[in-house]
MIDOSE-1310 file (N, C-alpha, C; in nm, 2 decimals, decimal comma, always signed):
residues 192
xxxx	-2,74/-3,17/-4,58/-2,68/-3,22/-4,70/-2,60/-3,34/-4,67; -2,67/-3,46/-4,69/-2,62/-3,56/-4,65/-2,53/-3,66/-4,74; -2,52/-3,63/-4,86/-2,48/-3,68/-4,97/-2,40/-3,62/-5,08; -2,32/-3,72/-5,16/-2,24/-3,65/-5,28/-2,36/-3,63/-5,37
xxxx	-2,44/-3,72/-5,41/-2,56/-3,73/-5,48/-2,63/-3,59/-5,47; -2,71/-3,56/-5,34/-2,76/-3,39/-5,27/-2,65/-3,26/-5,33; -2,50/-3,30/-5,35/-2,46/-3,22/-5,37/-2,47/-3,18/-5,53; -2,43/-3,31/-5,57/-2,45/-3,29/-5,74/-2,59/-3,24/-5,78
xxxx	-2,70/-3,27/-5,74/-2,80/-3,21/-5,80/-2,82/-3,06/-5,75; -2,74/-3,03/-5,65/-2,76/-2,86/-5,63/-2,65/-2,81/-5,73; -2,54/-2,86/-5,78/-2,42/-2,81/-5,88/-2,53/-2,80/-6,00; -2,55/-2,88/-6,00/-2,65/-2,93/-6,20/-2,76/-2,84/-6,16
xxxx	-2,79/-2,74/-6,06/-2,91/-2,65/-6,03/-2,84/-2,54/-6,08; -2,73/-2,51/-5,98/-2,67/-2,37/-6,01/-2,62/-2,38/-6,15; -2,57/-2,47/-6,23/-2,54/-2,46/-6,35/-2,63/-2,40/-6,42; -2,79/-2,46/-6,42/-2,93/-2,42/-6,50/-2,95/-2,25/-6,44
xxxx	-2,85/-2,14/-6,36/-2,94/-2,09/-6,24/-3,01/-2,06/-6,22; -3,04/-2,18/-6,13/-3,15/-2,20/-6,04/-3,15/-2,15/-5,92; -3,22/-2,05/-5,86/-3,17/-1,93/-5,74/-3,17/-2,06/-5,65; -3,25/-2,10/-5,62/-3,26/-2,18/-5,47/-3,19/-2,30/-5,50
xxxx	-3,10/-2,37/-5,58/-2,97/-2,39/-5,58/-2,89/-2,37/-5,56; -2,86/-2,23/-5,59/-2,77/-2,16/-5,55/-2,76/-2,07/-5,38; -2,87/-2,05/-5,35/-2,87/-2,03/-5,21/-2,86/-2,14/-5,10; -2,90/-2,27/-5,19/-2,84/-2,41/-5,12/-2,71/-2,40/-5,13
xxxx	-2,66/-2,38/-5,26/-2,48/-2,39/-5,21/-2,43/-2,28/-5,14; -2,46/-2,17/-5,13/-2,47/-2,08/-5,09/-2,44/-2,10/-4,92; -2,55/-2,17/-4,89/-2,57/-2,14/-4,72/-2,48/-2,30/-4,68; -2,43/-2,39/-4,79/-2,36/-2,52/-4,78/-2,19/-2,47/-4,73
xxxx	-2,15/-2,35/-4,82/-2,04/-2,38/-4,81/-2,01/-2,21/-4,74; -2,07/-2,15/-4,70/-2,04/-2,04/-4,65/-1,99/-2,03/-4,54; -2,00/-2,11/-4,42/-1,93/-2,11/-4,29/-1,77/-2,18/-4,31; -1,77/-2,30/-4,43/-1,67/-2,34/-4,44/-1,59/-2,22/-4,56
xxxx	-1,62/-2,16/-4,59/-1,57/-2,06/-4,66/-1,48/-1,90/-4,65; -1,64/-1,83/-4,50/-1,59/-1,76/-4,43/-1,45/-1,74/-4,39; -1,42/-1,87/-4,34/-1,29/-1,81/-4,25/-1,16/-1,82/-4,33; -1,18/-1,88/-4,46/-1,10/-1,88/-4,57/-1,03/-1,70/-4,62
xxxx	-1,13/-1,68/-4,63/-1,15/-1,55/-4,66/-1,10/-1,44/-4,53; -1,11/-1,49/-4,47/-1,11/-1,40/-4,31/-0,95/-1,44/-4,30; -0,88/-1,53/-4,30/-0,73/-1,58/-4,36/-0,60/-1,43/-4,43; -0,70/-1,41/-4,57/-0,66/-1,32/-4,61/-0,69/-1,17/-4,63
xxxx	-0,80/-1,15/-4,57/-0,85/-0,99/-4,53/-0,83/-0,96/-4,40; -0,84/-0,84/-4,40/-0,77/-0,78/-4,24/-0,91/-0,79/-4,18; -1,02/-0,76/-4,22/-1,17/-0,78/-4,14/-1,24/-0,85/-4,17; -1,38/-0,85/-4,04/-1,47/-0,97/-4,13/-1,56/-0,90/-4,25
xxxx	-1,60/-0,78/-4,25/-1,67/-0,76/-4,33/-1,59/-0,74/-4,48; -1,48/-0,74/-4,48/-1,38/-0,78/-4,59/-1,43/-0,86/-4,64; -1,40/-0,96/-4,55/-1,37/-1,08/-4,60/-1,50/-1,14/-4,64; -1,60/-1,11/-4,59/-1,79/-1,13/-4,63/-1,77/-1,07/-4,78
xxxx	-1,73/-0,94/-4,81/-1,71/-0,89/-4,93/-1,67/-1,00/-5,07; -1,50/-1,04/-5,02/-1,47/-1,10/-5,09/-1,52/-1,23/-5,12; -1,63/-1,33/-5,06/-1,72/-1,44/-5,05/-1,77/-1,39/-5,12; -1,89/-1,31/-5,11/-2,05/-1,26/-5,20/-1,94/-1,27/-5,37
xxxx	-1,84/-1,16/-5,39/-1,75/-1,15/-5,52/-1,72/-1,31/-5,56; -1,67/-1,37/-5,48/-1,65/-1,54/-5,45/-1,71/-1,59/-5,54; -1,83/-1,59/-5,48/-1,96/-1,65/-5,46/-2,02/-1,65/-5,64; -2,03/-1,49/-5,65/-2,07/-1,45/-5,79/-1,96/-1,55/-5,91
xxxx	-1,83/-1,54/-5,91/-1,76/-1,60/-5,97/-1,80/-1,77/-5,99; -1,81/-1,82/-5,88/-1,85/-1,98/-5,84/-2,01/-1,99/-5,94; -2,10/-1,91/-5,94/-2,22/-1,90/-6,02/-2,17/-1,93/-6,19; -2,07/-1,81/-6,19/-2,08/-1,79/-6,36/-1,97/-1,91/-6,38
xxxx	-1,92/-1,98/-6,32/-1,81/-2,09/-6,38/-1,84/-2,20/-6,35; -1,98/-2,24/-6,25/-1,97/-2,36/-6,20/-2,03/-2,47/-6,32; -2,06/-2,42/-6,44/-2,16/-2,52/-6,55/-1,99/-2,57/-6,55; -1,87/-2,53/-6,54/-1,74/-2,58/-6,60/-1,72/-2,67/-6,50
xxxx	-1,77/-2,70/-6,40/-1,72/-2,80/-6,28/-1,74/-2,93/-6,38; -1,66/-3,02/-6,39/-1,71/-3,16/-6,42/-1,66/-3,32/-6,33; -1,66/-3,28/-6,24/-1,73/-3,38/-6,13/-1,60/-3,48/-6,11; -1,47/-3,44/-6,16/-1,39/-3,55/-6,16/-1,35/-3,50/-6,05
xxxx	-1,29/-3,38/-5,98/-1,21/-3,40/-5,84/-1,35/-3,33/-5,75; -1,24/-3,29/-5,63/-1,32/-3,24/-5,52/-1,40/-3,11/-5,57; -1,52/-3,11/-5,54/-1,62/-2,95/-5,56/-1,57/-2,89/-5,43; -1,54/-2,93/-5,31/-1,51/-2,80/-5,25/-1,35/-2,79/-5,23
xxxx	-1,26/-2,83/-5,31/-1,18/-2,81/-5,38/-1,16/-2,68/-5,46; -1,25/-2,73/-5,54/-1,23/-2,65/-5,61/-1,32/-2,47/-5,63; -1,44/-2,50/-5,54/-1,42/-2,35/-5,50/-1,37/-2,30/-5,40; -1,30/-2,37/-5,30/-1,23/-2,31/-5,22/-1,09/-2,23/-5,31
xxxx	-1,06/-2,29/-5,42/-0,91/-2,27/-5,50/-0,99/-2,07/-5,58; -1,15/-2,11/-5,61/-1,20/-1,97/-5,62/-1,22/-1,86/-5,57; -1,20/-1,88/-5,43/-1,24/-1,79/-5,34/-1,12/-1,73/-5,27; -1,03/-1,82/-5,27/-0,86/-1,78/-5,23/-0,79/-1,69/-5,37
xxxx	-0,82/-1,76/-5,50/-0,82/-1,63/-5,59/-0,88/-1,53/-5,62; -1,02/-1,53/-5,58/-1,10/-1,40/-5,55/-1,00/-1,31/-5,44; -0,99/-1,38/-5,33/-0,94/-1,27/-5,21/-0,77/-1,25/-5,26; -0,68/-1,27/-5,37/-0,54/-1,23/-5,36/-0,62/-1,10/-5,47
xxxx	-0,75/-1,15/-5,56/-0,70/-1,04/-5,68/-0,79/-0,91/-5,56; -0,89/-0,92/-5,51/-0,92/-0,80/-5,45/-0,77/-0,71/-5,36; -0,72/-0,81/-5,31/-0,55/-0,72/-5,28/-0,48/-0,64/-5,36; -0,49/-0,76/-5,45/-0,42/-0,65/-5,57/-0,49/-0,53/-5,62
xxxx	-0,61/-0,57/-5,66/-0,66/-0,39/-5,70/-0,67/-0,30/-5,59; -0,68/-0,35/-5,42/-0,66/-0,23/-5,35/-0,53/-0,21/-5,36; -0,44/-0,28/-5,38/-0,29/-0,28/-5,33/-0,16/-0,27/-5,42; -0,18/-0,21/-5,55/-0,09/-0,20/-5,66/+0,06/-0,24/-5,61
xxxx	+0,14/-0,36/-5,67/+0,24/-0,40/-5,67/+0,23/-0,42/-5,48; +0,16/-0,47/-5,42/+0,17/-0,51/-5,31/+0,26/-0,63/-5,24; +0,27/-0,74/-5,34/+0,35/-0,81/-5,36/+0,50/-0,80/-5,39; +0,49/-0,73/-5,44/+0,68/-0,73/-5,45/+0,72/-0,63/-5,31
xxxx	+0,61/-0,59/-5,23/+0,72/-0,53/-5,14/+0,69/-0,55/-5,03; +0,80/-0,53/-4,96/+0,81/-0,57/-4,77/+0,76/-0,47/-4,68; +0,67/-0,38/-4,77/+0,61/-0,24/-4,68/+0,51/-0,29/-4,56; +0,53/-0,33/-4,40/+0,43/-0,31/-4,37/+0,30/-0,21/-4,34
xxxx	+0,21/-0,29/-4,33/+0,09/-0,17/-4,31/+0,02/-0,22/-4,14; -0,07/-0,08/-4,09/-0,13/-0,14/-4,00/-0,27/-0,13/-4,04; -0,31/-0,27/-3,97/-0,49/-0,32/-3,99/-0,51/-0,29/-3,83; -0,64/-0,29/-3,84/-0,72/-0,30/-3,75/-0,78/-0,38/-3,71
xxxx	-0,80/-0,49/-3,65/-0,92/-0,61/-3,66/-1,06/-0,58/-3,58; -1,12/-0,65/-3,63/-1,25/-0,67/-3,54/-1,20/-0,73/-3,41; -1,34/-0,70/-3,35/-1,30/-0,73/-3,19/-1,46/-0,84/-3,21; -1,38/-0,92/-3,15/-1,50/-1,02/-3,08/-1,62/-1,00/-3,01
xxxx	-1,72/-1,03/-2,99/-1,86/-0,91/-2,91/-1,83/-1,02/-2,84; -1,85/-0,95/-2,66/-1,85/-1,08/-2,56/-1,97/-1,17/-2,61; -2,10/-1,17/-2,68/-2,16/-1,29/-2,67/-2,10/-1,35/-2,74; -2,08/-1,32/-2,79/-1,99/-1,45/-2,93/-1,89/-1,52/-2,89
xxxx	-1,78/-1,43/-2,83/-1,71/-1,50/-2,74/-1,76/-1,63/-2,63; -1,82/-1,56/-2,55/-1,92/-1,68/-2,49/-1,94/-1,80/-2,55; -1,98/-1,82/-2,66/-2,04/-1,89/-2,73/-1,95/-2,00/-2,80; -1,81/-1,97/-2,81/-1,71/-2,07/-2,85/-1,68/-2,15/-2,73
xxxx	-1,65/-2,09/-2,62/-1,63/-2,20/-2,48/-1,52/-2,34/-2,56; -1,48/-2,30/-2,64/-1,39/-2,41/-2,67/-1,26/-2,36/-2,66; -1,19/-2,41/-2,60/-1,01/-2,31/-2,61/-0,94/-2,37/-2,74; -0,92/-2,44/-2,80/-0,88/-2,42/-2,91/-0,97/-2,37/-3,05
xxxx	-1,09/-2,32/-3,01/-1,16/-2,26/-3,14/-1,07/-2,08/-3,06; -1,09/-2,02/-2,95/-1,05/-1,92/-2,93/-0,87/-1,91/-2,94; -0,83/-2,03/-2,98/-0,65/-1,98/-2,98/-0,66/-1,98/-3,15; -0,74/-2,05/-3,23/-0,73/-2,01/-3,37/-0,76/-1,90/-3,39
xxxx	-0,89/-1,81/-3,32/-0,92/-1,67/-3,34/-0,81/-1,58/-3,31; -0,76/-1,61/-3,24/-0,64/-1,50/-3,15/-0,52/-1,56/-3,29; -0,47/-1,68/-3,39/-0,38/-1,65/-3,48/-0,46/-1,60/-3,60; -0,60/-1,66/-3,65/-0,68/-1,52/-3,73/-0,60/-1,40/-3,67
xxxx	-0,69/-1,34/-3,60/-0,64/-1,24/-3,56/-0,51/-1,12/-3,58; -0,41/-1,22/-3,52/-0,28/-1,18/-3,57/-0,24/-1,20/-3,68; -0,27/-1,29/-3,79/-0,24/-1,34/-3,95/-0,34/-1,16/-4,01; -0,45/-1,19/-3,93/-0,48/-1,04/-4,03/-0,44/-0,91/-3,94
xxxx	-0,33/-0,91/-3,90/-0,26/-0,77/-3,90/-0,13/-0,76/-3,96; -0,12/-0,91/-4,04/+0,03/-0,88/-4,14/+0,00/-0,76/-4,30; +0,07/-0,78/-4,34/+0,06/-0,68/-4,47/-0,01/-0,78/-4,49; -0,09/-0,74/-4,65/-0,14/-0,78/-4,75/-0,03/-0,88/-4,79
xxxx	+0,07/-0,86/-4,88/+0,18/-0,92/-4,88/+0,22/-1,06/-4,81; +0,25/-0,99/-4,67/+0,27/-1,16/-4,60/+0,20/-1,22/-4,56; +0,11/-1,15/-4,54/-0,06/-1,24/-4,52/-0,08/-1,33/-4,62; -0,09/-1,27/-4,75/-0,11/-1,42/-4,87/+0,00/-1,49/-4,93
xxxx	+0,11/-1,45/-4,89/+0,23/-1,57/-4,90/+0,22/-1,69/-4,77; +0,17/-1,64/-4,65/+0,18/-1,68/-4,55/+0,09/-1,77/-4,53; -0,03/-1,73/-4,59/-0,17/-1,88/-4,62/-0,18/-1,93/-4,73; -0,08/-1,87/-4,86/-0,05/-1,96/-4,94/+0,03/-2,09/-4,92
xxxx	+0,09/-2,02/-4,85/+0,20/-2,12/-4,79/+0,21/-2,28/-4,73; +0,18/-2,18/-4,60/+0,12/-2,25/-4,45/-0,03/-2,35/-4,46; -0,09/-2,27/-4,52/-0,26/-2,34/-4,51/-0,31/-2,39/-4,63; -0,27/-2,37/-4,77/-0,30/-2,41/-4,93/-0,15/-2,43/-4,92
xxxx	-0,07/-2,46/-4,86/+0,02/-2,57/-4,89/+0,08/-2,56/-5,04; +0,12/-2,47/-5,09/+0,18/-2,43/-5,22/+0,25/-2,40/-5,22; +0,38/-2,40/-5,28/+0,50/-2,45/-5,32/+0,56/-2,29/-5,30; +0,69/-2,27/-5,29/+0,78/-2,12/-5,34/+0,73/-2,04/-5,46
xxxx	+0,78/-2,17/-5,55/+0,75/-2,16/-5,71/+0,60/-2,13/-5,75; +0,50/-2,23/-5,67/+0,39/-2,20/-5,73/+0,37/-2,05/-5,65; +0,41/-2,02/-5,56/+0,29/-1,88/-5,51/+0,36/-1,76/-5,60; +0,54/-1,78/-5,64/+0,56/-1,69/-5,70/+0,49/-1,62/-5,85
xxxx	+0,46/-1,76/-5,91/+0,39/-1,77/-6,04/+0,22/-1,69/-6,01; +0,20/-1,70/-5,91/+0,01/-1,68/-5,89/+0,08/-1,55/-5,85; +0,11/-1,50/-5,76/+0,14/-1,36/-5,71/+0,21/-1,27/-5,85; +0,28/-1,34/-5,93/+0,35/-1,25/-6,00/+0,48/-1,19/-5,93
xxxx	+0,54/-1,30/-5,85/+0,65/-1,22/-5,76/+0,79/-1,35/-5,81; +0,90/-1,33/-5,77/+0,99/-1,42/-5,79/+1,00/-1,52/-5,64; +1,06/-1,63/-5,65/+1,05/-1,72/-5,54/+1,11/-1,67/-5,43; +1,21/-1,60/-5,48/+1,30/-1,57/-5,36/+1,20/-1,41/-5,29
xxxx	+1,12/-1,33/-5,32/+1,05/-1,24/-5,25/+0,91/-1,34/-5,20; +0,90/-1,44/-5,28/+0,75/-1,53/-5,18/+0,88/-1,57/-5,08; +1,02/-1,64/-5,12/+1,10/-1,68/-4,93/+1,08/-1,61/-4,82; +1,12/-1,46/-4,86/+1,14/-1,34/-4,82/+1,03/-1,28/-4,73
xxxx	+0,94/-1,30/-4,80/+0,81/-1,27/-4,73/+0,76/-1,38/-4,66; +0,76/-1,49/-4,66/+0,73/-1,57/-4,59/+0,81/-1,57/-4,48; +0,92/-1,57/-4,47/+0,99/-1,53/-4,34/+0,95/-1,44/-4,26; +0,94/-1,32/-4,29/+0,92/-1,24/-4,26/+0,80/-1,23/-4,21
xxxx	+0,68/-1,28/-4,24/+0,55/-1,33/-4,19/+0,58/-1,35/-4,06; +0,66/-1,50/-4,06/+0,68/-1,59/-3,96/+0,77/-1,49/-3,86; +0,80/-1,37/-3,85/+0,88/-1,30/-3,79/+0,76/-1,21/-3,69; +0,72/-1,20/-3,79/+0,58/-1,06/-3,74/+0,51/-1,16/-3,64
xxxx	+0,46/-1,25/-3,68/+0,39/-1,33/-3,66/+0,42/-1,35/-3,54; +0,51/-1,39/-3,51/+0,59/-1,40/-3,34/+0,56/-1,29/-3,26; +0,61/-1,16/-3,35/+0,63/-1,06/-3,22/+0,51/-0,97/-3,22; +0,38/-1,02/-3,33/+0,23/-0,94/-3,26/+0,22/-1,09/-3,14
xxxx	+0,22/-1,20/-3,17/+0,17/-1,28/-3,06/+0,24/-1,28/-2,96; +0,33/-1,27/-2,95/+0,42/-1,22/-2,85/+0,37/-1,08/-2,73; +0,33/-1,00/-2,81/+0,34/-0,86/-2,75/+0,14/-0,89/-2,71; +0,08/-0,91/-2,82/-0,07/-0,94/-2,77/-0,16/-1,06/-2,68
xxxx	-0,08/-1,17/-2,68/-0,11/-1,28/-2,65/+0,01/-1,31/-2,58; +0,10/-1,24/-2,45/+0,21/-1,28/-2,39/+0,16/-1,43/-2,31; +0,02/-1,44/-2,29/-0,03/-1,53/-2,21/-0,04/-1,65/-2,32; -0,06/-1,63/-2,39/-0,11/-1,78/-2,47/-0,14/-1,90/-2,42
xxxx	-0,02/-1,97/-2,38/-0,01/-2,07/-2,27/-0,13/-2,10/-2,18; -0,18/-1,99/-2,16/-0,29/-2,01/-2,05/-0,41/-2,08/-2,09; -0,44/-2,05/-2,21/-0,54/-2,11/-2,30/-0,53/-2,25/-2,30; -0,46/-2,31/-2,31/-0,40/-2,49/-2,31/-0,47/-2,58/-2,14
């Protein structure tokens, strides 16, 4: 995909849908999408879940795209709302409270490991990692935040929560945050 031009004529495909349009945008924006998603779900096959749901959404609204800002803008802004509302229906009133939960994460298969050989792609997996063992809760205040860069006010309004519980939680993230990396990753440092 070498072009804005290559892009727009796969949008103006999936608008008509046109399957092999859409498995072009499909396989275009999936890697950059993935870890989006992997952000706010505790696993990866979660978070694959909430892409394909993503994904479906991005189909039925993309005739509405009209070309004035960024396209992967703007379905990245669909796929981060896909993954808060699947929280919400597993997670009734998840947001208003400071209940931690425990996740589980996936474990890395040594070949894959292998296969990053980069130390700062392996110190992002190790804060993946620990970002998905926060609650639901401070996990999407915490990448609302921190990584989509939105406001108190705005995450309170999208979550349905008041500012001062998105502060609240956001701290509180940044607390957790510390003491799983702390207790799992005492080495960190070594990675540098």
């Amino acid at each position: 995909m070498g072009n804005k031009e290559d892009l727009k004529v796969i949008i103006e495909g999936c608008a008509q849908k046109n399957r092999r349009s859409q498995e072009a945008l499909f396989k275009l924006f999936y890697g950059k999408l993935l870890p989006v998603c992997m952000r706010y779900m505790p696993d990866k096959d979660s978070a694959q879940d909430v892409l394909q749901i993503g994904f479906i959404k991005v189909f039925d609204k993309i005739a509405l795209f009209d070309f004035r800002g960024s396209f992967e803008g703007w379905i990245k802004r669909i796929i981060v709302n896909t993954a808060i509302d699947e929280i919400r229906k597993k997670n009734k009133n998840v947001f208003s409270t400071d209940v931690e939960r425990d996740f589980k994460f996936e474990k890395t298969n040594p070949a894959e490991e292998q296969e990053l050989g980069d130390f700062e792609r392996i110190k992002a997996e190790l804060a993946i990692q620990a970002i998905q063992q926060l609650s639901p809760a401070y996990r999407s205040v915490f990448n609302l935040y921190v990584v989509e860069e939105y406001t108190h006010k705005e995450i309170a309004e999208i979550l349905g929560i008041s500012e001062g519980t998105s502060k609240s939680n956001y701290s509180k993230a940044k607390q957790n945050l510390q003491r799983i990396l702390a207790a799992k990753y005492a080495k960190l440092d070594d990675y540098e």
